[in-house]
C-alpha positions in Angstrom: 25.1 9.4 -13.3 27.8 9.3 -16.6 27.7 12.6 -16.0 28.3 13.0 -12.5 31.2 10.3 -12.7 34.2 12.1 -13.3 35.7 11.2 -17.3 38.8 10.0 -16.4 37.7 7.6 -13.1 35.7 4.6 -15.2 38.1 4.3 -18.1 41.1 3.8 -15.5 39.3 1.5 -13.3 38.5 -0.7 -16.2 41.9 -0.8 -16.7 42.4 -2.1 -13.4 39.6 -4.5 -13.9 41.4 -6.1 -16.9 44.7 -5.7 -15.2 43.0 -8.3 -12.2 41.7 -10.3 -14.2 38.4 -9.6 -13.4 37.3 -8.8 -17.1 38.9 -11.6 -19.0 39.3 -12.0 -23.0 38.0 -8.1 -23.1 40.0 -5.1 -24.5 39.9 -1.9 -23.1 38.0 -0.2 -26.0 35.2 -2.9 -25.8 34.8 -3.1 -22.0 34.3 1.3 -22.3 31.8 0.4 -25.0 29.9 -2.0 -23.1 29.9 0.4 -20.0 28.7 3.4 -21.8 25.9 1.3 -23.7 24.9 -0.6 -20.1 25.0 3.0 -17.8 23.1 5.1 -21.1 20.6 2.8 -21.3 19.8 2.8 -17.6 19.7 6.5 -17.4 17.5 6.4 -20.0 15.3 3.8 -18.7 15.0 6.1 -15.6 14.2 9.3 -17.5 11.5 7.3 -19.7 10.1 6.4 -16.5 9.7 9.9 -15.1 8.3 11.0 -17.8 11.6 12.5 -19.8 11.2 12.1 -23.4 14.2 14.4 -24.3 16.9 15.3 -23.0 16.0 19.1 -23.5 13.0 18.8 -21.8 15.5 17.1 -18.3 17.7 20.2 -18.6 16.6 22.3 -15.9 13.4 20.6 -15.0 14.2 20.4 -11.5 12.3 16.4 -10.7 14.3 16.0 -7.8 14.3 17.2 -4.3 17.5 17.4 -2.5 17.6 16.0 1.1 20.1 15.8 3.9 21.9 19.1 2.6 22.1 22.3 4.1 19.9 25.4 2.5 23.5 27.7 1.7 24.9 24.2 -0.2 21.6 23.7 -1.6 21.3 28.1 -3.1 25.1 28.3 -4.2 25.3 24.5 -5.8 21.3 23.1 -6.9 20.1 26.6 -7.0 15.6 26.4 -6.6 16.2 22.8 -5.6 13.3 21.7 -3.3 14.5 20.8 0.1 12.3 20.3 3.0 14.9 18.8 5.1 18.2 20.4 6.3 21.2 18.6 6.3 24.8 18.9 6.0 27.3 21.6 4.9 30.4 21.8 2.7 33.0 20.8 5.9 30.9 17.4 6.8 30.9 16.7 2.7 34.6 17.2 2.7 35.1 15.1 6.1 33.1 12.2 4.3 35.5 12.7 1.4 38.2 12.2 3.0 36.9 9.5 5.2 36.2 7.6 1.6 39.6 8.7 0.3 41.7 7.1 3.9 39.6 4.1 3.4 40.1 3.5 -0.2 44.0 4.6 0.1 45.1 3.7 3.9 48.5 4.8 5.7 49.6 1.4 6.9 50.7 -1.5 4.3 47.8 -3.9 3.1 47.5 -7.2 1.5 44.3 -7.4 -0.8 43.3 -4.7 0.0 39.3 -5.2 -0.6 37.1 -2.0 0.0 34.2 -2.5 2.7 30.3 -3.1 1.2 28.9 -1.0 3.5 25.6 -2.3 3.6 23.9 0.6 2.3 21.4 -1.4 0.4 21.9 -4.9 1.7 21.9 -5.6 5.1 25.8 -6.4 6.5 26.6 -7.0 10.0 29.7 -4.1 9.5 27.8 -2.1 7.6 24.9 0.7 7.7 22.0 -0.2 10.1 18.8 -1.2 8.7 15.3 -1.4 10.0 14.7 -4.5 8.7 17.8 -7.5 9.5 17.6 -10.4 11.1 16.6 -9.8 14.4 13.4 -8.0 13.6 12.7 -9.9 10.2 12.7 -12.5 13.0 10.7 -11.4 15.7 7.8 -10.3 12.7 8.1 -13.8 11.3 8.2 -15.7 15.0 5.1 -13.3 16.2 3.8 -14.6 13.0 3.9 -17.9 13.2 2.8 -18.5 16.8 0.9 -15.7 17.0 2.2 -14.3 20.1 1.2 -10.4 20.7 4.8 -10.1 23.1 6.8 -11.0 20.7 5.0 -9.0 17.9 5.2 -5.7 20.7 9.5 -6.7 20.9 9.2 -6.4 16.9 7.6 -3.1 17.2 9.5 -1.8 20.0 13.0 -2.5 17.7 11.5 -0.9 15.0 10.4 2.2 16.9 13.1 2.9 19.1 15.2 4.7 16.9 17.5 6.5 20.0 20.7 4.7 18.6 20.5 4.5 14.8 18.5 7.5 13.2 17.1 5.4 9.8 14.2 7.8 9.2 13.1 11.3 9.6 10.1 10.2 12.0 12.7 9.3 14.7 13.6 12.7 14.3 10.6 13.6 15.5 8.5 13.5 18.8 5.3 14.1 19.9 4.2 17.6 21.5 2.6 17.5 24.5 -0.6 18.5 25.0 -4.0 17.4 27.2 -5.7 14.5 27.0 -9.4 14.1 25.8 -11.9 11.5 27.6 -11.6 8.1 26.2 -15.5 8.8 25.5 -14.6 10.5 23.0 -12.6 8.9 20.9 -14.3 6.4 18.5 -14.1 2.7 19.2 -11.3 0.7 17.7 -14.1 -1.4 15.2 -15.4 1.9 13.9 -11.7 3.6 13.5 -10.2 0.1 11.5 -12.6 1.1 8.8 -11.0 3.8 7.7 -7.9 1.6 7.0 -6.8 1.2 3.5 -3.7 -0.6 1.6 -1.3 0.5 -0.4 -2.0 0.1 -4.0 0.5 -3.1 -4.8 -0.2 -4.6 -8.0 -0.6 -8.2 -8.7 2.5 -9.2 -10.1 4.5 -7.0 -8.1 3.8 -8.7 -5.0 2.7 -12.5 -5.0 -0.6 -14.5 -5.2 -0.6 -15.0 -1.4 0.5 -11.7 -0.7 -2.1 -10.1 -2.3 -4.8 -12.2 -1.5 -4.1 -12.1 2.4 -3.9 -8.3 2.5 -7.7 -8.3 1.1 -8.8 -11.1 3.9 -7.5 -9.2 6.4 -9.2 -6.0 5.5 -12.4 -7.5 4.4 -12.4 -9.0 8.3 -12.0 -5.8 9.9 -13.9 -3.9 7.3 -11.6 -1.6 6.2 -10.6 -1.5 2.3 -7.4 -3.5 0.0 -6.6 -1.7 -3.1 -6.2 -3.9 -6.2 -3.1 -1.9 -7.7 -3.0 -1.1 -11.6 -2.6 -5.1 -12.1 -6.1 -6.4 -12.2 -7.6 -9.3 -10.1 -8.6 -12.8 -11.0 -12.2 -12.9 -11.4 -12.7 -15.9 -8.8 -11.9 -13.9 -6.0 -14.9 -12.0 -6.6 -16.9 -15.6 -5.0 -17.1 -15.4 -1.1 -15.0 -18.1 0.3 -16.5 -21.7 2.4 -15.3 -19.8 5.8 -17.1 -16.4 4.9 -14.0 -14.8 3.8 -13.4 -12.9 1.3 -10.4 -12.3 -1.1 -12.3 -9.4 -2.8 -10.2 -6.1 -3.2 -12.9 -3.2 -2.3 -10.5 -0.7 -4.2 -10.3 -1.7 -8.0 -7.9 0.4 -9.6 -7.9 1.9 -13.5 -4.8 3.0 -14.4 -3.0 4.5 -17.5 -2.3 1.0 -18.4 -5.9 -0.5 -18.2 -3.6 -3.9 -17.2 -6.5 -6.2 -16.2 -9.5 -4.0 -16.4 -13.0 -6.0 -17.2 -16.8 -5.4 -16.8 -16.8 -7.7 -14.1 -13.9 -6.4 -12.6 -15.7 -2.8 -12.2 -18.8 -4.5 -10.9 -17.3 -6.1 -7.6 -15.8 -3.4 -7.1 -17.0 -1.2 -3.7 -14.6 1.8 -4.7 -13.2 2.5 -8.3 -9.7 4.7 -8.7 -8.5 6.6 -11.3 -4.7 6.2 -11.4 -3.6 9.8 -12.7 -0.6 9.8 -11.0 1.9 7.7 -9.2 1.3 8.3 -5.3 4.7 6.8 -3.8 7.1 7.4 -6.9 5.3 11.2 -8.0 6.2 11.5 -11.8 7.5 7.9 -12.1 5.4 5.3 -14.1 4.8 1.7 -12.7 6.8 -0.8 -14.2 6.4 -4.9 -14.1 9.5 -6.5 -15.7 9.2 -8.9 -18.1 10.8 -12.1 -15.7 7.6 -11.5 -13.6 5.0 -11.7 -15.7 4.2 -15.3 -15.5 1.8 -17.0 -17.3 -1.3 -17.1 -14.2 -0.5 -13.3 -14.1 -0.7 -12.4 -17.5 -4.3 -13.8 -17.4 -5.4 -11.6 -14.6 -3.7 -9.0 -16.6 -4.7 -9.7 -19.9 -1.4 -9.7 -21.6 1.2 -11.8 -22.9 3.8 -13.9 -20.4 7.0 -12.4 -20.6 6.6 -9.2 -22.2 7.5 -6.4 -19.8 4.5 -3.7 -18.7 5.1 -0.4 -18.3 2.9 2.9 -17.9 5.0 6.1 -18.1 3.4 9.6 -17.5 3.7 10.2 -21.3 1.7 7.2 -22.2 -1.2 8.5 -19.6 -4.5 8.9 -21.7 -5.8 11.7 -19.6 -4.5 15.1 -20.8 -7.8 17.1 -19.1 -9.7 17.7 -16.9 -12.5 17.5 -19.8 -10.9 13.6 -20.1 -11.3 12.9 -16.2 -14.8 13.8 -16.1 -16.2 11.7 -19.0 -13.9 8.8 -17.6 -15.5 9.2 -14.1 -18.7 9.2 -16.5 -18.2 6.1 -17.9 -17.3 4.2 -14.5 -20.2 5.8 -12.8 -22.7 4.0 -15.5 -20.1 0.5 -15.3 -20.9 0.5 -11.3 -23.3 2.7 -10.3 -23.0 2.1 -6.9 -19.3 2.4 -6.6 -17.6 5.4 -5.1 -15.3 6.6 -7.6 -11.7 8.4 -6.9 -8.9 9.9 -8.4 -4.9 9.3 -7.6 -3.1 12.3 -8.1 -0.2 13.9 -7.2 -0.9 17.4 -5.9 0.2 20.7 -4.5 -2.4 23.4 -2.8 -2.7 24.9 -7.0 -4.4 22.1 -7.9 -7.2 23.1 -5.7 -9.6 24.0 -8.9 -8.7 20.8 -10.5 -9.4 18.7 -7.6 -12.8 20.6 -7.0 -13.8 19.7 -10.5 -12.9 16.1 -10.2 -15.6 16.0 -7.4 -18.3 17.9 -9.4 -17.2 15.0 -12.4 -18.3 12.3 -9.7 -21.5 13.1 -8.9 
């Protein structure tokens, strides 16, 4: 990012940050200071996460995949960057410049002059268009609430009718057409819901009642809640008065250990072995310090306050030697507990992944 920010474009708009009054009692040489110190350290904090150690070792290492430019920009300017997605080319990149540039610097006479937000991560009723805003945040909430299916299907039906505003690469896409097959042969909507699984979201991340409605509902239709790397409180291991159950099936081990007991592996109906970070490949998990309150630094076993991170670099599993006798170990803690591993993999890590199996048995 310091990089990428041309040298001479911060210093100069501090200067017109002091000059407004927007940086007051602070000379020029500490304000540049402090904005080195604040934008090094969150670079930093980003590498760490991905596993970057040195800066040697970033130089080159291609971690990121380009998307939304096209494959000529891509070989002549990010040469053997990954892109799976096309995009744009150097006259749309120059267009957008100069769109930024008229904005920024208009023809006509202004008076405080204020450049637009542009809602691009915050939802602003000028600015880019989001999924989630009001209305639909609405509609979820209201179908919710009074548990009416219409409004839930007017919730979808914004959400999936992306003709006007493209926000993802599925509304890209459409469905080829093709014959149908009997509805005798397609399994029944009870046997199909138990396939479904959550997405692993840590307690702590997400709240209590977050996290303990996401394993009701799958324990009702029989499907499976994953636990996340952040333990879970032992007493929702006891069925509930109703016959519900708050019990994650899925108890997850990860680099971490956060939260990890004997009892936790024992209620468990499925045990994962966090190698790898599924949504953020090559990033750790991170749980800041302001949200590791006191009731979830018991679950976790840790102390309140203190900030939990597990980095690739600090993963204890270096082999596939190490995987097995982990599997090993959580095969004689819960013998009855299907036991998988979390990985991020291409088609060479077809050995590996074939070894991890013969580890299970």
């Amino acid at each position: 990012m310091v990089a990428a920010w041309s040298t001479h474009t911060w210093p100069e708009t501090i200067d017109g940050m002091i000059r407004d009054g927007l940086l007051p009692d602070t000379e020029h040489k500490t304000a540049c200071k402090n904005f080195v110190k604040a934008a090094s350290k969150g670079v930093i904090k980003v590498m760490s996460k991905m596993g970057i150690s040195a800066i040697q070792s970033y130089r080159g290492a291609q971690v990121f995949e380009a998307i939304g430019l096209r494959q000529d920009v891509i070989d002549h300017y990010f040469t053997w960057t990954p892109s799976r997605v096309g995009g744009i080319g150097l006259d749309v990149i120059a267009q957008e410049v100069l769109a930024r540039h008229r904005a920024a610097f208009p023809d006509y006479a202004v008076n405080g002059h204020v450049l637009p937000a542009g809602g691009e991560y915050k939802w602003r009723d000028d600015g880019e268009a989001h999924l989630f805003n009001p209305e639909t945040i609405h509609s979820l909430q209201k179908s919710v609430r009074t548990g009416s299916y219409k409004i839930f299907k007017e919730y979808s039906s914004k959400i999936n009718d992306q003709s006007k505003n493209l926000c993802t690469l599925r509304g890209l896409l459409d469905f080829k057409t093709s014959a149908s097959i009997p509805i005798e042969e397609v399994e029944s909507v009870e046997m199909i819901v138990k396939r479904f699984k959550t997405g692993a979201m840590s307690y702590g991340s997400i709240s209590k009642e977050a996290h303990e409605t996401l394993a009701i509902a799958m324990n009702r239709i029989g499907g499976k809640s994953n636990t996340g790397e952040g333990g879970e409180d032992a007493e929702r291991f006891i069925p509930m008065a109703n016959g519900d159950s708050k019990n994650s099936a899925i108890k997850q081990v990860a680099s971490g250990r956060f939260g990890v007991t004997s009892n936790y592996l024992v209620n468990a109906r499925e045990i994962q072995i966090k190698m790898a970070q599924g949504a953020k490949p090559g990033e750790g998990g991170q749980l800041p310090g302001t949200k590791v309150y006191p009731w979830v630094a018991k679950t976790l076993r840790t102390t309140a306050g203190v900030g939990l991170i597990s980095p690739p670099p600090h993963h204890d599993i270096y082999s596939i030697e190490d995987l097995a006798e982990l599997i090993h170990d959580l095969k004689n803690g819960n013998r009855f507990a299907r036991i998988s591993v979390k990985l991020v993999a291409r088609s060479r890590c077809r050995h590996d992944r074939r070894r991890c199996r013969q580890g299970a048995r």
